[in-house]
N, C-alpha and C positions, 0 to 999 in steps of 0.2 A: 504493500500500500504506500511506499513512498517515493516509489520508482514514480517519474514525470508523466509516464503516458495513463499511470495509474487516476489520476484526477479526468480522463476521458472515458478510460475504464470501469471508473465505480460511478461515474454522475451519470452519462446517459444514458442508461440503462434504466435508473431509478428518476431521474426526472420525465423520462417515457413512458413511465409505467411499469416498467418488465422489470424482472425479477435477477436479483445477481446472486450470484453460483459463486460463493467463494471457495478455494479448497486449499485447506489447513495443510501446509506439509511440513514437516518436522525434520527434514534432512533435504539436500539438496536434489535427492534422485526422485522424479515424478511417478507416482504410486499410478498407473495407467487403471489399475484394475478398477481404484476409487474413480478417478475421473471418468472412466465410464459408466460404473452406477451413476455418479451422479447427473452427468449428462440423461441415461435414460430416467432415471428415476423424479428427476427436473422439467424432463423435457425438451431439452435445450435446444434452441435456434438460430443463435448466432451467438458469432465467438469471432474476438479479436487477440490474436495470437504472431510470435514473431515465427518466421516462414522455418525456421530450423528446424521450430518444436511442434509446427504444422505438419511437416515430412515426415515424424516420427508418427504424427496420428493418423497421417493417412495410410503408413503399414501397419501400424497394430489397432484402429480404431475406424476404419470406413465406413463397416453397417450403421455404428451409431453417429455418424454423422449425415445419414442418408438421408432422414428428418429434419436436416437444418435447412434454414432458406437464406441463412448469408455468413461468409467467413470473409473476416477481413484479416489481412496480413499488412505488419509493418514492424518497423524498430530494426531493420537489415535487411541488405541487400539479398534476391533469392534473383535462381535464374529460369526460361522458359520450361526447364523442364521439369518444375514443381507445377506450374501451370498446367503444362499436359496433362501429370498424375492427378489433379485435383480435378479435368475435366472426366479423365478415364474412368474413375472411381465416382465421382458425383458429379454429373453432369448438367442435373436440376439443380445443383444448391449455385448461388452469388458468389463473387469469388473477385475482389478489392483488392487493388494497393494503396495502401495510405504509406503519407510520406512525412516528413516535418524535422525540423530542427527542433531541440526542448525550448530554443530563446522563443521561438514562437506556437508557444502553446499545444506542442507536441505533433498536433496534425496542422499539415498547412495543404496539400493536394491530395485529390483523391483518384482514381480512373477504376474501372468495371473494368476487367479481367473478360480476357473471351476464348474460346477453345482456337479459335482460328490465329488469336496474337502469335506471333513472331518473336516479338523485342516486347522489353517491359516498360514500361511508361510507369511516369511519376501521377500524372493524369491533369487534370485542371484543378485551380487554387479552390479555397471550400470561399464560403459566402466572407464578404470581409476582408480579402486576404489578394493580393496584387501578388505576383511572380513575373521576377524579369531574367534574363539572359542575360550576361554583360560581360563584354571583355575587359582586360587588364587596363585597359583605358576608362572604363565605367559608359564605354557607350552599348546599347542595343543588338544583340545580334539580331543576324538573320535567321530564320525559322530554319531549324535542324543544325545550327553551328553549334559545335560545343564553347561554354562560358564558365561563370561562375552564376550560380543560382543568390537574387537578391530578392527578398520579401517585403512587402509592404502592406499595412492597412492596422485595424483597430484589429483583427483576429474575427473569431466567432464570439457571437454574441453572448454563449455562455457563458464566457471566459468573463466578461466585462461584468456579465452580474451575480458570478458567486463573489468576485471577490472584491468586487464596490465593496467599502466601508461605509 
């Protein structure tokens, strides 16, 4: 709970309504057996997870992911061919890259994943949130030159009013 991405992790879920699924672990190794009772026994439907620890559950945990309708991946780099196995295995559930530096409030781009992708995309900036290209000089690239990635705007709105004092 005080990992960065974890303030996106424990708030939208419960200011949407839905229900969060915490799981106690008491050593570093992930109890798979426990997380998947609790997935079935919860019910679970979406899950945002970094794509390492996604790879592990798509070889030891598919069937109980066959009921989810969205998994989002972020916090590291993954490459197309976590995409493929997540469409081979679940090709009904959603399937997200979320992207973000922590300076700015953990997600800053998001893109839908698709069986046909190629190359990974970072995707387009969330509401609030400006993304530019820029070279060593601070000026604009052109569409598809590599840069350096610069941010701009107030963020998501959530961000603004937990923590208005």
């Amino acid at each position: 709970f005080a990992f960065d991405s974890s303030v996106e992790d424990i708030f939208t879920p419960l200011i949407s309504g839905s229900k969060l699924i915490l799981v106690n672990q008491s050593n570093s190794n992930f109890d798979l057996p426990l997380i998947k009772s609790l997935a079935q026994k919860h019910k679970a439907n979406h899950m945002l997870v970094v794509p390492s620890f996604y790879n592990v559950l798509l070889n030891e945990m598919s069937e109980e992911l066959q009921n989810f309708k969205c998994v989002t991946v972020a916090g590291e780099g993954f490459s197309i061919e976590l995409v493929k196995k997540h469409f081979e295995l679940l090709p009904e559930v959603e399937l997200y890259n979320e992207y973000g530096p922590t300076e700015n409030s953990v997600c800053t781009t998001y893109h839908k994943l698709s069986e046909n992708d190629e190359t990974i995309f970072i995707g387009k900036p969330i509401n609030n949130c400006k993304c530019y290209v820029l070279n060593q000089n601070l000026k604009l690239q052109p569409y598809g030159v590599k840069g350096e990635l610069y941010v701009s705007g107030p963020g998501p709105m959530l961000r603004n009013s937990i923590f208005r004092q």
